[in-house]
Biopython code that builds the backbone (N, CA, C, O; Angstrom):
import numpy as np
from Bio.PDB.StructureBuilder import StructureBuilder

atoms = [
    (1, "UNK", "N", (2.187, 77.617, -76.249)),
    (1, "UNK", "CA", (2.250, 79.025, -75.936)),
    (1, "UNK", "C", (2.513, 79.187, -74.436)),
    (1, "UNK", "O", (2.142, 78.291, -73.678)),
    (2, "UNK", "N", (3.085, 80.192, -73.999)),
    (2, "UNK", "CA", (3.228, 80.016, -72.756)),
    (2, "UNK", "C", (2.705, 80.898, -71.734)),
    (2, "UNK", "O", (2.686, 82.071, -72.105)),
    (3, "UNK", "N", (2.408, 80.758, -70.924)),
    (3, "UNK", "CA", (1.602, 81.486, -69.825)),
    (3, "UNK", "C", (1.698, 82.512, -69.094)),
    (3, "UNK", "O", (2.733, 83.146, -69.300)),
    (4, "UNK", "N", (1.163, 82.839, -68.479)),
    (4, "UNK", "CA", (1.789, 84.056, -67.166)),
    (4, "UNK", "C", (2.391, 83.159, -66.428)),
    (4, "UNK", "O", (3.621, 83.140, -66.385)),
    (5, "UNK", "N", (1.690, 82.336, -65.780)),
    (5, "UNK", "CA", (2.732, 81.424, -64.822)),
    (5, "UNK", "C", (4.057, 81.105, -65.158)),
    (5, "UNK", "O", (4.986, 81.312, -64.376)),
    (6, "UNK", "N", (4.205, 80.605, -66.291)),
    (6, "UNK", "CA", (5.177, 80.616, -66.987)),
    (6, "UNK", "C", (6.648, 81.350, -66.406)),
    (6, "UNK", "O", (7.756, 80.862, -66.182)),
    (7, "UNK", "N", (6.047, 82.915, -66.263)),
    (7, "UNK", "CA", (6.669, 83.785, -66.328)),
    (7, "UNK", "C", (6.638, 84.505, -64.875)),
    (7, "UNK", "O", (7.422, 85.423, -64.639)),
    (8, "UNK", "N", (5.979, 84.187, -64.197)),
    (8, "UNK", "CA", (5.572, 84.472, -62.440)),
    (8, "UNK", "C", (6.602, 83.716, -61.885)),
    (8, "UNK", "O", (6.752, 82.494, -61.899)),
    (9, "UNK", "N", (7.690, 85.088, -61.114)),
    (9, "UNK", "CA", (8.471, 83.864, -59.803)),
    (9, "UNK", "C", (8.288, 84.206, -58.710)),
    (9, "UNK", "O", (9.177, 84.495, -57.909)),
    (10, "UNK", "N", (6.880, 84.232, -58.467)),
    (10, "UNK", "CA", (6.791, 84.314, -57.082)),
    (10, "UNK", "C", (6.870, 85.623, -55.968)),
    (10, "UNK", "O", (7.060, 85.602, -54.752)),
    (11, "UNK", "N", (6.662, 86.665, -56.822)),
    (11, "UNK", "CA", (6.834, 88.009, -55.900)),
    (11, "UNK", "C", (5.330, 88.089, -55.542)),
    (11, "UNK", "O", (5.149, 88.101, -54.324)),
    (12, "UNK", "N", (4.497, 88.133, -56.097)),
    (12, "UNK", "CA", (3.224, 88.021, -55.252)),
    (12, "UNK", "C", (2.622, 87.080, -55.056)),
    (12, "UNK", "O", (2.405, 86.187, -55.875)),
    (13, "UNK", "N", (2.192, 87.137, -53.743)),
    (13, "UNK", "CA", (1.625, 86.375, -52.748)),
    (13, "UNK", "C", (0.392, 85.560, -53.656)),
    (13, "UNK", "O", (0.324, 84.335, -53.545)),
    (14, "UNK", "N", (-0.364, 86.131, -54.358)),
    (14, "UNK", "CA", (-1.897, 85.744, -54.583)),
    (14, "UNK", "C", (-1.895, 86.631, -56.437)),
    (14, "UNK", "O", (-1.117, 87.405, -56.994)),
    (15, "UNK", "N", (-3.145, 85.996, -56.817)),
    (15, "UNK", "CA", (-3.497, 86.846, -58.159)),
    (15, "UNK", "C", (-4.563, 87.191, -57.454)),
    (15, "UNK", "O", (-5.186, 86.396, -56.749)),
    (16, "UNK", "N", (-4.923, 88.735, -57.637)),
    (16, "UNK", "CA", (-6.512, 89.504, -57.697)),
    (16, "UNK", "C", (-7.105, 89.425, -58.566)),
    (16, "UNK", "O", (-6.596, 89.313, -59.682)),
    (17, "UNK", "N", (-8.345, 89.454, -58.366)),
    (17, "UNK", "CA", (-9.606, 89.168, -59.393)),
    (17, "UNK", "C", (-9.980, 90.120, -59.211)),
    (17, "UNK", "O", (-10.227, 90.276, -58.015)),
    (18, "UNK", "N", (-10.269, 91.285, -60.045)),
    (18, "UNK", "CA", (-11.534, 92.264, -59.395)),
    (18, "UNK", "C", (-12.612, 92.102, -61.001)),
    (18, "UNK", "O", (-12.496, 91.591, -62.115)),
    (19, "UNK", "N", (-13.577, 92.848, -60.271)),
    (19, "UNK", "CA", (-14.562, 92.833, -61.451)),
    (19, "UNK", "C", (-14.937, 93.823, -62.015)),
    (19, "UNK", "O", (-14.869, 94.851, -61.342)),
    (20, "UNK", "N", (-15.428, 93.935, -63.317)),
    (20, "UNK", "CA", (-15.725, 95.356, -64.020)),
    (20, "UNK", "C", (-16.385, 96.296, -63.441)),
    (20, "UNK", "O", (-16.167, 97.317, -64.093)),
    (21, "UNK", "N", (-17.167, 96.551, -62.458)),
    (21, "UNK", "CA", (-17.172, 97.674, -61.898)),
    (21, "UNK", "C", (-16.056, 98.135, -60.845)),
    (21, "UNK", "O", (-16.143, 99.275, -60.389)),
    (22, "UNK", "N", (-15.164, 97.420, -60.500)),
    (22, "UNK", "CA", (-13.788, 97.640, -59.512)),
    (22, "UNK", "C", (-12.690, 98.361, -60.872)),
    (22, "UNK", "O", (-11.739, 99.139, -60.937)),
    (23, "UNK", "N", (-13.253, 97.808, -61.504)),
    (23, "UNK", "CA", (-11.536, 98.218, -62.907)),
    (23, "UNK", "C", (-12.452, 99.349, -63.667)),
    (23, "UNK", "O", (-11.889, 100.156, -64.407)),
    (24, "UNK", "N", (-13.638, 99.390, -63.505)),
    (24, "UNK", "CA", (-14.025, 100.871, -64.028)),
    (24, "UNK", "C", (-14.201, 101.968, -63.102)),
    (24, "UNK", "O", (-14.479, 103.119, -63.439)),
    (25, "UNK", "N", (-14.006, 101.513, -61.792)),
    (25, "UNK", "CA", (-13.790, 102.779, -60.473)),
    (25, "UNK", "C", (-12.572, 102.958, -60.631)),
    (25, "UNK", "O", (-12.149, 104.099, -60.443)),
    (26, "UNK", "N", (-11.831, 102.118, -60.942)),
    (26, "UNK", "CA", (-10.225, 102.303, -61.155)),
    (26, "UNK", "C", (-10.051, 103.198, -62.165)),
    (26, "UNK", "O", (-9.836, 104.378, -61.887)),
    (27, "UNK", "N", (-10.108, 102.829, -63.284)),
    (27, "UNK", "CA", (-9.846, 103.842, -64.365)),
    (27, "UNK", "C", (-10.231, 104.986, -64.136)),
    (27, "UNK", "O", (-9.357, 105.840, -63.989)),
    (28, "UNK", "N", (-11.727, 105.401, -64.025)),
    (28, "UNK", "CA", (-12.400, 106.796, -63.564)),
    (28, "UNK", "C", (-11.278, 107.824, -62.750)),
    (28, "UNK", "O", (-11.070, 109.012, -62.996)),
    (29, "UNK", "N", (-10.513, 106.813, -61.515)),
    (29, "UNK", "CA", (-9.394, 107.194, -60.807)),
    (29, "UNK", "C", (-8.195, 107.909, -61.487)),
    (29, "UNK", "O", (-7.869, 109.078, -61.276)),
    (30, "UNK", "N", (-7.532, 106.964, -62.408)),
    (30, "UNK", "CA", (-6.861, 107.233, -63.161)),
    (30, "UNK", "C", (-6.745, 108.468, -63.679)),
    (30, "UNK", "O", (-5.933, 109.376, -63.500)),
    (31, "UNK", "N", (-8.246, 108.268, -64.738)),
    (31, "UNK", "CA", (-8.540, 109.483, -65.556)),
    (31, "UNK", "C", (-8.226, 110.660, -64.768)),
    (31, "UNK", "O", (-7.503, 111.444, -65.383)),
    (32, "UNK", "N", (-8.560, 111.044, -63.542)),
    (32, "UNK", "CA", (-9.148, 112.007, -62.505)),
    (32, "UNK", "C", (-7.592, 112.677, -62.294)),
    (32, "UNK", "O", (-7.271, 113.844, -62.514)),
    (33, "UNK", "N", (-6.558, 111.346, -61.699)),
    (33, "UNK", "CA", (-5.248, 111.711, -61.510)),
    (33, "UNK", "C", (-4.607, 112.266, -62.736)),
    (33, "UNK", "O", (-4.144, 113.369, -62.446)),
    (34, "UNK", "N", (-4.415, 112.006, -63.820)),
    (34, "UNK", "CA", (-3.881, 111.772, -64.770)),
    (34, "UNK", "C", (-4.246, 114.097, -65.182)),
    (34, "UNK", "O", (-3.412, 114.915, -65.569)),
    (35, "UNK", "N", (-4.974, 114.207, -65.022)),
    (35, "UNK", "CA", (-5.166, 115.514, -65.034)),
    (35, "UNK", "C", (-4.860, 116.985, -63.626)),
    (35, "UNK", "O", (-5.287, 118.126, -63.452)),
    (36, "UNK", "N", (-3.834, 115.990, -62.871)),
    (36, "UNK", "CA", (-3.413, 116.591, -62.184)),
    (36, "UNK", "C", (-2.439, 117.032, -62.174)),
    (36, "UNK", "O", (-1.517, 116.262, -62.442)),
    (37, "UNK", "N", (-2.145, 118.254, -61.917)),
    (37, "UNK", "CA", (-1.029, 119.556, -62.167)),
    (37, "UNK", "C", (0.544, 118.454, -61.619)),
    (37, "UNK", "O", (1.595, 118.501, -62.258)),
    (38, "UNK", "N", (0.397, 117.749, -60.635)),
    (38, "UNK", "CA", (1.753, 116.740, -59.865)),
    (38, "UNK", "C", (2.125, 115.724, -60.846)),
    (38, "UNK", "O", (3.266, 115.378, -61.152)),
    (39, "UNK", "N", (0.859, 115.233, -61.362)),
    (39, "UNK", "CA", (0.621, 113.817, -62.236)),
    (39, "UNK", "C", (1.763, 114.312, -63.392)),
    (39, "UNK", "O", (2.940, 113.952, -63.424)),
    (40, "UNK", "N", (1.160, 115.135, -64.223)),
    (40, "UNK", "CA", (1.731, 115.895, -65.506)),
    (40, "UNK", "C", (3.087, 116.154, -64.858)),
    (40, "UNK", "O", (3.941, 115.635, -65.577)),
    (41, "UNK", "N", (3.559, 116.661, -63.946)),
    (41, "UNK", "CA", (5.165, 117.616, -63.831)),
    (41, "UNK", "C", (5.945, 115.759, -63.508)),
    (41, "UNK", "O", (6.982, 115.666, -64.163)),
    (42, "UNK", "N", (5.741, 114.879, -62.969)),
    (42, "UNK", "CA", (5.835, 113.470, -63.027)),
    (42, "UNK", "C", (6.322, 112.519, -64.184)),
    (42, "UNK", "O", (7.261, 111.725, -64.241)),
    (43, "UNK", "N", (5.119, 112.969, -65.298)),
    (43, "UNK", "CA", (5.164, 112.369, -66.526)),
    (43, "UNK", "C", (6.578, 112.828, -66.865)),
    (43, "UNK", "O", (7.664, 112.253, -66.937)),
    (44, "UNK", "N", (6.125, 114.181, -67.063)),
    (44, "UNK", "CA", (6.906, 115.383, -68.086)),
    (44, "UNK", "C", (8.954, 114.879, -67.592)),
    (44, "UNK", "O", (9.857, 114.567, -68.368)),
    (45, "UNK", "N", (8.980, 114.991, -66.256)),
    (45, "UNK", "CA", (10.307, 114.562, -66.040)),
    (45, "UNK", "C", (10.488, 113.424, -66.127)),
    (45, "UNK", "O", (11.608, 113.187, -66.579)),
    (46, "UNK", "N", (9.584, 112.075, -65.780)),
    (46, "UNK", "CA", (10.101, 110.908, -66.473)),
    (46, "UNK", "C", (10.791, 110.517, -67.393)),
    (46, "UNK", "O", (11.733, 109.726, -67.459)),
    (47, "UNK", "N", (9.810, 111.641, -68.727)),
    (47, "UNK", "CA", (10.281, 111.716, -70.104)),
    (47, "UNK", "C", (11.789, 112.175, -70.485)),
    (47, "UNK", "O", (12.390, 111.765, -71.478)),
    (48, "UNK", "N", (12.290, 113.073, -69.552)),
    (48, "UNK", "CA", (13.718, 113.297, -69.551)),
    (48, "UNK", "C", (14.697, 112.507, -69.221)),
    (48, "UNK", "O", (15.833, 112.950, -69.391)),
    (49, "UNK", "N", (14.563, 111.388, -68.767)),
    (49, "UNK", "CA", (15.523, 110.339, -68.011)),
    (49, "UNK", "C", (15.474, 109.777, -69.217)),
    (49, "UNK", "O", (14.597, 110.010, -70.049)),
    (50, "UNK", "N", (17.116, 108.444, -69.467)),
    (50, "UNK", "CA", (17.070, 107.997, -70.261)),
    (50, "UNK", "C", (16.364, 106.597, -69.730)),
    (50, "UNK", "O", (16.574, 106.029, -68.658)),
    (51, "UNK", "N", (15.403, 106.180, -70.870)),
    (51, "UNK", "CA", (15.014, 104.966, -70.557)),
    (51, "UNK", "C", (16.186, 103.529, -70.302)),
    (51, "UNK", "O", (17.259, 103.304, -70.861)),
    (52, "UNK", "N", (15.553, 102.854, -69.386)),
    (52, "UNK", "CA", (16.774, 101.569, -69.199)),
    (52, "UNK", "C", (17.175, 100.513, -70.276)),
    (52, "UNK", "O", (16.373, 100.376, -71.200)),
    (53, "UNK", "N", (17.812, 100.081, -70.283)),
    (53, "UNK", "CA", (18.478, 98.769, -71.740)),
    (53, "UNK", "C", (16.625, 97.458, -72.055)),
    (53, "UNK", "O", (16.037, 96.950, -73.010)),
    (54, "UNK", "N", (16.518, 97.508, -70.892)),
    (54, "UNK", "CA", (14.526, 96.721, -71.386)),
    (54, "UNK", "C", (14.330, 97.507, -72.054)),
    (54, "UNK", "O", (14.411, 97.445, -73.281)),
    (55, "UNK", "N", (13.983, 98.560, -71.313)),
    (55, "UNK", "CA", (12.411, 99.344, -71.733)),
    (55, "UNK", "C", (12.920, 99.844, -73.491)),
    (55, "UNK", "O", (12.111, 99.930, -74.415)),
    (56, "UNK", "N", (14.499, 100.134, -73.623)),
    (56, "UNK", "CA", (14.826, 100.641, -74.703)),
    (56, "UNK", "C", (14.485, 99.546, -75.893)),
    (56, "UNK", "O", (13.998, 99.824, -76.989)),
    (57, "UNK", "N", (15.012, 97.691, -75.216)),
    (57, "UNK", "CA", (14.683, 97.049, -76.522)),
    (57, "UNK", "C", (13.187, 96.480, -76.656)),
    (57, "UNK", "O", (12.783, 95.549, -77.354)),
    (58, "UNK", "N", (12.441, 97.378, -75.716)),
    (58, "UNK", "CA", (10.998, 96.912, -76.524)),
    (58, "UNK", "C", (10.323, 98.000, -77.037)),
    (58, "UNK", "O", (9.300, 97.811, -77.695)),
    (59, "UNK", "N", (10.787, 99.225, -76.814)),
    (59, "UNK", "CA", (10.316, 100.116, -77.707)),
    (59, "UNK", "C", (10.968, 99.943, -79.229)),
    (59, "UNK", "O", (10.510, 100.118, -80.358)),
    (60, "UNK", "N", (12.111, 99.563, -78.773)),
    (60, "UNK", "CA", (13.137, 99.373, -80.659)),
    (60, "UNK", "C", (12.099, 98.171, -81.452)),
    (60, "UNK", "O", (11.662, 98.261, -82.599)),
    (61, "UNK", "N", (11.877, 97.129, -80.543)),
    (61, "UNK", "CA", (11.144, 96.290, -80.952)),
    (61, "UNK", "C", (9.508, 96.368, -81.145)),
    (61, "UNK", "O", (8.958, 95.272, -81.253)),
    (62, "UNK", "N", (8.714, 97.471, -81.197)),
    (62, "UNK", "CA", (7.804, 97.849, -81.408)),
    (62, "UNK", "C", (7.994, 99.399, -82.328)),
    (62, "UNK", "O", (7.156, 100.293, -82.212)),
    (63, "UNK", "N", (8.543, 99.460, -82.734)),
    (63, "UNK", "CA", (9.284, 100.552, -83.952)),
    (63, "UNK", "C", (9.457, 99.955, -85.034)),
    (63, "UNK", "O", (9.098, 100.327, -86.151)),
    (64, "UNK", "N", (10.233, 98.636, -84.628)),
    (64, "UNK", "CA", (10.520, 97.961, -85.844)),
    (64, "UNK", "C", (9.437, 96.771, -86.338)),
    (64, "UNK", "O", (9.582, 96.045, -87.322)),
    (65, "UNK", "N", (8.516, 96.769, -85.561)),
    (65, "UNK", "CA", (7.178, 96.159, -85.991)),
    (65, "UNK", "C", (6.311, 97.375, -86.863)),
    (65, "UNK", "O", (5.769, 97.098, -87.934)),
    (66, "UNK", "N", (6.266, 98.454, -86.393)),
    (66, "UNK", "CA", (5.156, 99.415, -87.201)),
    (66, "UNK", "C", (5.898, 99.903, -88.584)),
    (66, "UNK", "O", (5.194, 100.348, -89.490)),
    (67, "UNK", "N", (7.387, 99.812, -88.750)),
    (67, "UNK", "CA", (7.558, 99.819, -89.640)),
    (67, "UNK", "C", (7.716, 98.750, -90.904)),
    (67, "UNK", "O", (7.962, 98.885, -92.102)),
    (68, "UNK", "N", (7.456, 97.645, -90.052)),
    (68, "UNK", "CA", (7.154, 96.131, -91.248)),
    (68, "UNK", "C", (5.796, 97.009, -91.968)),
    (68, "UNK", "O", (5.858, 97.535, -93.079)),
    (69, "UNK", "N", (4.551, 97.029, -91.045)),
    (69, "UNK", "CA", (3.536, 96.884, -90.888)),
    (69, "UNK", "C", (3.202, 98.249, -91.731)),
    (69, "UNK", "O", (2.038, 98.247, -92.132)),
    (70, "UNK", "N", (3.890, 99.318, -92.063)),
    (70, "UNK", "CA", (3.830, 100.455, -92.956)),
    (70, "UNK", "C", (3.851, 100.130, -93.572)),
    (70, "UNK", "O", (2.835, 100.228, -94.260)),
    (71, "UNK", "N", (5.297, 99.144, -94.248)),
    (71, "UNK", "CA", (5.713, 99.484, -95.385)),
    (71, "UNK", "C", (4.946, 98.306, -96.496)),
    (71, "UNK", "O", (4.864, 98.375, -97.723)),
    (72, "UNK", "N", (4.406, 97.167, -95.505)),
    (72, "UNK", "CA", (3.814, 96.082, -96.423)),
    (72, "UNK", "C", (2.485, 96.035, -96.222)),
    (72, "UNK", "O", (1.818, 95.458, -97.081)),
    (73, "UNK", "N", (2.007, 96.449, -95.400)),
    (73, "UNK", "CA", (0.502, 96.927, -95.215)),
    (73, "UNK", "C", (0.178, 98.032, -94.827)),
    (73, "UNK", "O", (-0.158, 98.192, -93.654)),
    (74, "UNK", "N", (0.210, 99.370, -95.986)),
    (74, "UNK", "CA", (-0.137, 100.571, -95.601)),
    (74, "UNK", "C", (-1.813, 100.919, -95.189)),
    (74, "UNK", "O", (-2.275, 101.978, -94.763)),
    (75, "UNK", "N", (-2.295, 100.033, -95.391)),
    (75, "UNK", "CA", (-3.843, 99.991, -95.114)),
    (75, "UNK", "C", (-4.260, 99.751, -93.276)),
    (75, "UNK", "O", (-5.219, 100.242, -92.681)),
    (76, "UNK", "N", (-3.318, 98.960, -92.788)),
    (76, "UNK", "CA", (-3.346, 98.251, -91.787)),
    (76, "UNK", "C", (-4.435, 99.092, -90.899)),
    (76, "UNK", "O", (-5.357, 98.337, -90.590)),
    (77, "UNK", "N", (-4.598, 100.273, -90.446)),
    (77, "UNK", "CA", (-4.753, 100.831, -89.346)),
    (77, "UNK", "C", (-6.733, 100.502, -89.550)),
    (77, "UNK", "O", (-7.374, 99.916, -88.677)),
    (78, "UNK", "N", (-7.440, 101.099, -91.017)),
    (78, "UNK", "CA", (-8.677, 101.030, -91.347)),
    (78, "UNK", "C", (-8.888, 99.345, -91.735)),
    (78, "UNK", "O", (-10.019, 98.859, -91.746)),
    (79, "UNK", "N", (-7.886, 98.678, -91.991)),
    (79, "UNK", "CA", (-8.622, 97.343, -91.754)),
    (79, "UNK", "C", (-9.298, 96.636, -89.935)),
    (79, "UNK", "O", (-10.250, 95.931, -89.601)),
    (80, "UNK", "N", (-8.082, 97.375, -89.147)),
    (80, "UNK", "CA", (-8.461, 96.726, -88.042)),
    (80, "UNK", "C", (-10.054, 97.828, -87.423)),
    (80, "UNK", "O", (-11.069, 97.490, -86.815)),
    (81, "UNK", "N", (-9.656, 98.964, -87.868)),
    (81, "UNK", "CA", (-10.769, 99.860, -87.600)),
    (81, "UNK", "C", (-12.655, 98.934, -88.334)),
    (81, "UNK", "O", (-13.767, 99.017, -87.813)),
    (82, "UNK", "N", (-12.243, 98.181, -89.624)),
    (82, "UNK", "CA", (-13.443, 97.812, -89.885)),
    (82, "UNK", "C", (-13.824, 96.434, -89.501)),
    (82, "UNK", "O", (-14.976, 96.000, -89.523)),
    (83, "UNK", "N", (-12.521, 95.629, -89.067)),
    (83, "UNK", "CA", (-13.141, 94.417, -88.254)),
    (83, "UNK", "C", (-13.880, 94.761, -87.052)),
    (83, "UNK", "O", (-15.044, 94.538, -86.719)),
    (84, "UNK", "N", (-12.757, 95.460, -86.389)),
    (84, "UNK", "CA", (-13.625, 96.188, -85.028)),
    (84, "UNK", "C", (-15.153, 96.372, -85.144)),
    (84, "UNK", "O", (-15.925, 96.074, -84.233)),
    (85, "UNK", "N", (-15.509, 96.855, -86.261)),
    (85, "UNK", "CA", (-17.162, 97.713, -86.550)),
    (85, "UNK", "C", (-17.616, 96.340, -86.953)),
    (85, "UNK", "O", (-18.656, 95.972, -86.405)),
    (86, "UNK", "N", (-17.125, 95.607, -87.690)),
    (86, "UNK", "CA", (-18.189, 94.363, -88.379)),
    (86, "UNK", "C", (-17.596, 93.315, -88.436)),
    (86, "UNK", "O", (-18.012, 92.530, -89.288)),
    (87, "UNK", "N", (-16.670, 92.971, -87.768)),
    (87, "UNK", "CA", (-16.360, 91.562, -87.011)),
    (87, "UNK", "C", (-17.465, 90.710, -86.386)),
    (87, "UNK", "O", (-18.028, 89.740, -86.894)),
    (88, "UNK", "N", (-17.652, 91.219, -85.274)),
    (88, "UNK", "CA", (-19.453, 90.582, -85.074)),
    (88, "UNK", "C", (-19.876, 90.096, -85.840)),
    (88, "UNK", "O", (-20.102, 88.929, -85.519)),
    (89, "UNK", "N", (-20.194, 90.342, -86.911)),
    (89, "UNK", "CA", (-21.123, 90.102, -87.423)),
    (89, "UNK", "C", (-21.083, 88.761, -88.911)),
    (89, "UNK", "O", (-21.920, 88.318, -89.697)),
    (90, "UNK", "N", (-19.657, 88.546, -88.662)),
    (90, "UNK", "CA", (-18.913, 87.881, -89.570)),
    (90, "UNK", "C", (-19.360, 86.198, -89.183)),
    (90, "UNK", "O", (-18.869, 85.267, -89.821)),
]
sb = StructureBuilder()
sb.init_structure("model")
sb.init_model(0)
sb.init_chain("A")
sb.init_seg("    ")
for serial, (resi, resn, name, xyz) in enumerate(atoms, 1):
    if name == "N":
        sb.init_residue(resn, " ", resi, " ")
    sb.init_atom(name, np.array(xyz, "f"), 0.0, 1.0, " ", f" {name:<3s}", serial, name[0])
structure = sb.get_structure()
């Protein structure tokens, strides 16, 4: 299987480590921005641009996964919902 390194050429200097209270001040952040009147008018016109030839074949390629995943496992969504709950415990 292959790695991040793998796939790292070298644009950053270092990997950061932060720790769960650094990535939950972060998010909190997020959340905070994410409800801002600039944030939203941001999103909203992003959404109007056409996406680039990547970004287009991994959305095609995650379209065409949920529709395997419909059509041969219509259950899919409440199975992962009940491992989630009682996986543990398995």
């Amino acid at each position: 299987m292959k790695q991040f390194k793998d796939y790292y050429n070298g644009e950053l200097s270092e990997f950061k480590v932060i720790n769960k209270a650094q990535r939950r001040k972060m998010a909190l952040r997020m959340k905070k921005l994410t409800k801002s009147a600039a944030f939203k008018k941001k999103v909203e016109k992003s959404k109007l641009r056409i996406a680039n030839p990547a970004k287009q074949r991994v959305k095609a390629a995650k379209m065409a996964k949920q529709k395997v995943i419909d059509k041969y496992y219509p259950n899919y969504k409440e199975s992962i919902k009940w491992l989630e709950k009682y996986g543990n415990s398995l």
